[in-house]
N, C-alpha and C positions, 0 to 999 in steps of 0.2 A: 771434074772427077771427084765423089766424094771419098769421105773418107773408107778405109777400109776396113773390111771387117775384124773384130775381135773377140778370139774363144778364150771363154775362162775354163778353167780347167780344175776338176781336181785337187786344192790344195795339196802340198804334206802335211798327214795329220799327226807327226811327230809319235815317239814314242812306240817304234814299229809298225803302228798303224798303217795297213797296205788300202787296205778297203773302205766303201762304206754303201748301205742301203738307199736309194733313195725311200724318203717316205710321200714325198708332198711336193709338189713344183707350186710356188706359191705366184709365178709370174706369167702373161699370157703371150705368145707370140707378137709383136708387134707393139707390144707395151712401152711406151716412155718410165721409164724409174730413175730414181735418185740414189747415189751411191749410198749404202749403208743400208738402203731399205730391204726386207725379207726375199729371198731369192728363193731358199730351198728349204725343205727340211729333211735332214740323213739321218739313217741310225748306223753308228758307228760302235767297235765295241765294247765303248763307255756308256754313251749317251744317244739319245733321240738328240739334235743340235738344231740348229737354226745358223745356214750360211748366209750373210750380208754381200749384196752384190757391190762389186770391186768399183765399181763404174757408174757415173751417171750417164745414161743412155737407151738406145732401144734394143728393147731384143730381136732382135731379126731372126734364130731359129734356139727350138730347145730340144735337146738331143737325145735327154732321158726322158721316163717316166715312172709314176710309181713303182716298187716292187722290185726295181733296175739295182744289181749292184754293179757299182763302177769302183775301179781303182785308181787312183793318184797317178793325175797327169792326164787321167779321161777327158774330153772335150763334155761341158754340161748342158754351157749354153753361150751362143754367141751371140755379140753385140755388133750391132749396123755402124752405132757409134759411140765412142765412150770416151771419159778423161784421163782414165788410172791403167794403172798396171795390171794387165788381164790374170796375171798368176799367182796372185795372191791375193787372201781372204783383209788385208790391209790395204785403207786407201793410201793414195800419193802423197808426197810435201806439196803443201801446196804453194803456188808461185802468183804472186800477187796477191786479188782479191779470190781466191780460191777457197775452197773449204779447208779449214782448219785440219793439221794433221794430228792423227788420233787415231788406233787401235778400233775395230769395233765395241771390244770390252771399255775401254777406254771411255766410248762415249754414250753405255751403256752408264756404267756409273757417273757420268756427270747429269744425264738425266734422272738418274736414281735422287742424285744428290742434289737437285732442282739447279744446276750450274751451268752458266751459256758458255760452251768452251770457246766464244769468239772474243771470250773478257778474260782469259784465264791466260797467265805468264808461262810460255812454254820451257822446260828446261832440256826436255830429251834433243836427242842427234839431231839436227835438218831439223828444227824448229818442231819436233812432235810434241804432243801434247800428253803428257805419262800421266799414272792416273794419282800419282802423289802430287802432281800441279792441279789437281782435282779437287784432291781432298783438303789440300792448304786453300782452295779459293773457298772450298763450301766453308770450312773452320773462321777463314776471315771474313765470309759475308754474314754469314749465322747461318744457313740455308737450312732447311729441314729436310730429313729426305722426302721424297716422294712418294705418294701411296702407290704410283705403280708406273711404269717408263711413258714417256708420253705421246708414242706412235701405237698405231692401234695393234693389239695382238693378234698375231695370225692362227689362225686355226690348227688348233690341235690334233694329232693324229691321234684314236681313241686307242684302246690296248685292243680290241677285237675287228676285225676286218668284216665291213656288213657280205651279209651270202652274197655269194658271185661272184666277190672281189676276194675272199679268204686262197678259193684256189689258184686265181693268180698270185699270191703272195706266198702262198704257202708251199712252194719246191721245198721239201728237205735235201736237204745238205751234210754228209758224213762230217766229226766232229775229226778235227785234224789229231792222229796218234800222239802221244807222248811216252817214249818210253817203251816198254811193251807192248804189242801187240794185243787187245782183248782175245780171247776165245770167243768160237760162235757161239750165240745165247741159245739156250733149248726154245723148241716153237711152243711158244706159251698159248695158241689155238688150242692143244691136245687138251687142256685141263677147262675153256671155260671161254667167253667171249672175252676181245679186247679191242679197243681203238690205239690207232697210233694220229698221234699229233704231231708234227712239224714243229722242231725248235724255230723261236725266232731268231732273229739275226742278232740281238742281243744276247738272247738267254744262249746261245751255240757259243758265242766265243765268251762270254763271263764261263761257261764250262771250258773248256779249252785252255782259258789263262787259268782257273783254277787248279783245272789239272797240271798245269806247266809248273806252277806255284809250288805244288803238293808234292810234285816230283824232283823237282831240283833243289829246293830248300829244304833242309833239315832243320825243322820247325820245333822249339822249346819256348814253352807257359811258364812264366812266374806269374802269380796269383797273390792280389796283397788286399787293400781295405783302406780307404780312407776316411777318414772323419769329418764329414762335411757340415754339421752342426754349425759353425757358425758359417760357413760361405752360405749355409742357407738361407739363414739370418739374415746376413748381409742384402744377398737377392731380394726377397721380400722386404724386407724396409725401402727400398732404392728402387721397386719397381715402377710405382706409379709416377716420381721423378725422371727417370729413364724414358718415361713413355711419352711424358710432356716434351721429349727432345725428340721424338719417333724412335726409339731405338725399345726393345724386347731383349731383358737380361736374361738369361739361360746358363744354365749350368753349363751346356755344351763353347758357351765360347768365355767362359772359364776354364774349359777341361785345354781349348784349343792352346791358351795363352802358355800356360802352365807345362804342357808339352813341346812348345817352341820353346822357354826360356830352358828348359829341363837338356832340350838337344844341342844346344851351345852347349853345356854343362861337356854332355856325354853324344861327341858328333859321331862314333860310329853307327848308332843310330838314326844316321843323317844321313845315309851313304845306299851306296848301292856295291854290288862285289863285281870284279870284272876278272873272271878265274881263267879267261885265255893267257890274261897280263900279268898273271897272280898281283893285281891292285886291288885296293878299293877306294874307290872314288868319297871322298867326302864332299859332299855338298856346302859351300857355306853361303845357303838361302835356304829360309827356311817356309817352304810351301805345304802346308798343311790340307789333308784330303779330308773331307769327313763323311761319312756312309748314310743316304739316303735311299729310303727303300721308297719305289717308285710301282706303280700296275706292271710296268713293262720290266723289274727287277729293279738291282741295290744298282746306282748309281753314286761315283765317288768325284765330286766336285771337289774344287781345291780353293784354298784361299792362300792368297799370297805373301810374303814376308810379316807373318803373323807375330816374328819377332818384338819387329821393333814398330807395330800400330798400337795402339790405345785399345782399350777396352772395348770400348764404346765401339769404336767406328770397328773392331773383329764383330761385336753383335749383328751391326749394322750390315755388314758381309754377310753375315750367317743368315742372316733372314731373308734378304733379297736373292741370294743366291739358293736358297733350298728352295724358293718360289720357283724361280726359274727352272729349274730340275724339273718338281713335278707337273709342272705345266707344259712340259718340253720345249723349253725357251733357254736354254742355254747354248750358248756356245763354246766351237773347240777350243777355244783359251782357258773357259771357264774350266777343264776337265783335263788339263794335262797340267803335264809343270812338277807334280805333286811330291814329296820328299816324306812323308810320315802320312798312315792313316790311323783316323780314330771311329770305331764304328761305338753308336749309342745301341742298343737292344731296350734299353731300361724303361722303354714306352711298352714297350710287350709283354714285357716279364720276365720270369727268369731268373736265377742266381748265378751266372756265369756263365762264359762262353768263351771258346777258343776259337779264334777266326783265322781265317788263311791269309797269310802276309800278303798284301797288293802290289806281285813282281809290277817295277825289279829293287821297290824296297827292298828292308832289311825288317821291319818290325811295325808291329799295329797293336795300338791299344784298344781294348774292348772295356763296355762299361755296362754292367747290368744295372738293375733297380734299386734304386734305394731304397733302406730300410728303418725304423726303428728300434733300435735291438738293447740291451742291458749291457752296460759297459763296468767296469770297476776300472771309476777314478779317485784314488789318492787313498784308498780303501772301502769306498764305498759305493754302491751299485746305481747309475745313471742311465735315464735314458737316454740313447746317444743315435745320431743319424750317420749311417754306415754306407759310402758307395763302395761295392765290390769291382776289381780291377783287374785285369788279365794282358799282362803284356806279352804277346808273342814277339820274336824275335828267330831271328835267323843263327841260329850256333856257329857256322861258321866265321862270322864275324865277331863274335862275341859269345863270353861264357855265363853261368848262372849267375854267376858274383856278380860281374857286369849290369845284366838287366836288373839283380834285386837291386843294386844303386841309382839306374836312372830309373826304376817305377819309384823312389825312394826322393827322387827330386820333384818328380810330379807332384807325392803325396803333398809332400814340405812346404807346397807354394800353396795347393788347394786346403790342408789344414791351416794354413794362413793365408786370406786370399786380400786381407790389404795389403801384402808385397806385389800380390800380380795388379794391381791396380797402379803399384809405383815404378814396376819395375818393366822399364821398358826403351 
């Protein structure tokens, strides 16, 4: 008798997450695969993702298809036969000579970072393989990262649906209330032609959490300036060194460091409110999001305990994960977790902007364009390079005073940016 069959399902995609879209079945009936390898591609209402099959085995049936949304705990595709745990997006411990245990993010970035996890010292639970046993083997072998992961990339879903396949996809779906009730909108026919387009499954729930956002928090801007003149400095002398190591210095994962060390300072800004408990949860991990606008909308990928890494290897994050994004190669680890957002605008333009806190934070910083502008320092008129800053915050947790302090610890590190370099 062989073995029997096994349905994966649905993970939880944490974080309230009930649903997701399929967009892509990347596996064929009857297929032999290897655990980790491309399963599916979902859009959830963070991300387009990329789900890693649990299992090495065959698929004997696949239960969705395009355009299907399914809910957590859905049956997607079953296995004839497999080695791992059907219900989750993480392979097994492995027992013997078995494959190495490891997160799929996990052993994303050991490919990133050119590292054979079957030589790497595991320290996590049941022998896994964390991905700071990753980062210490690529540091002790010298590894370079890699120009790109080294299983071949699966096909992208484009942002437009070719004719034919738009109307299968495109059911509109009412945008769930919050709050009040709209009124009926007048029939905008009377005055003049119009089309209606179908939100996607994205852009419907980014509205929906927006509105939830806009509705339950009581949103206050402090607005400040910092002096970036010499971190610029700094950036441009240090580039071409940084590059011989693969890494891309950025002002953005300066802005990242500086607003972890800043939230140890001042954790309620680290927190989330939980007003059934009258609590508020402080976080003490400090998961940093940061705002990539994408064809299919702003996507907010997170990078992990950005506390206490290095410069360097937060670069190194930043770059290979905003790859991922817009390529729609991330996965759901890469997109939850997150404890602070920092959205950039400063590539578009702009002199400021107040963005919507990303419930169920507390606060998000925004960064418009730098500028060169006439300063008077020590009595006399310079020119000086000026980033404009915008911290929202949630009032309830915290008052103006409050936020002008920690926008005020950010500045403190980014006008000195040899502490973020030492201070970690």
């Amino acid at each position: 008798m062989g073995p029997m069959p096994q349905a994966f399902r649905l993970p939880d995609l944490g974080e309230g997450l009930t649903e997701a879209e399929i967009v892509k079945v990347l596996v064929r009936e009857g297929e032999t695969i290897q655990e980790d390898a491309p399963l599916l591609e979902v859009e959830t209402d963070k991300a387009q993702v990329e789900i890693p099959s649990p299992v090495s085995g065959r698929v004997e049936k696949i239960h969705v298809q395009p355009g299907q949304t399914v809910k957590v705990g859905e049956v997607l595709v079953t296995f004839g036969d497999g080695t791992a745990a059907p219900t989750a997006p993480a392979p097994a411990a492995p027992s013997g000579a078995g494959p190495v245990a490891a997160t799929p993010a996990t052993r994303r970035l050991a490919r990133e970072l050119g590292v054979d996890l079957a030589t790497v010292r595991a320290s996590g639970s049941g022998g896994r393989v964390t991905d700071e046993d990753v980062r210490a083997a690529a540091r002790g072998a010298g590894a370079r990262p890699a120009a790109a992961p080294a299983r071949p990339a699966a096909p992208v879903a484009k942002p437009v649906a070719p004719a034919g396949q738009a109307e299968e996809r495109a059911a509109a779906k009412p945008l769930a209330t919050i709050g009040l009730e709209p009124p009926p909108l007048p029939r905008f026919e009377q005055w003049g032609p119009v089309e209606r387009q179908p939100l996607s499954h994205l852009r419907r729930t980014i509205a929906e959490r927006m509105a939830l956002s806009a509705t339950l928090i009581p949103h206050v801007t402090h607005f400040d300036r910092a002096d970036i003149t010499e971190l610029d400095g700094l950036i441009r002398r240090n580039l071409e060194a940084a590059r011989e190591r693969g890494v891309t210095l950025t002002l953005t994962s300066f802005l990242l460091k500086a607003a972890a060390l800043a939230l140890k300072e001042h954790p309620q800004f680290n927190a989330s409110l939980d007003p059934a408990a009258g609590e508020m949860i402080l976080k003490r991990y400090y998961h940093l999001g940061v705002a990539v606008a994408t064809d299919r909308g702003l996507i907010v990928p997170v990078i992990r305990d950005v506390d206490g890494k290095p410069l360097l290897d937060v670069a190194t994050e930043l770059a290979a994960l905003a790859q991922r994004v817009r390529e729609g190669k991330a996965t759901l680890d890469d997109l939850r977790g997150g404890t602070f957002t920092i959205t950039n605008i400063g590539a578009l333009g702009g002199t400021g902007a107040i963005p919507i806190i990303n419930y169920p934070e507390v606060a998000i910083l925004g960064v418009a364009r730098t500028r060169e502008e006439p300063v008077v320092r020590e009595g006399r008129i310079v020119p000086r390079l000026l980033l404009p800053l915008s911290l929202t915050f949630d009032h309830r947790i915290a008052d103006g005073a409050d936020g002008a302090r920690f926008a005020a610890a950010i500045i403190r590190r980014l006008e000195a940016p040899e502490q973020i370099l030492l201070e970690w």
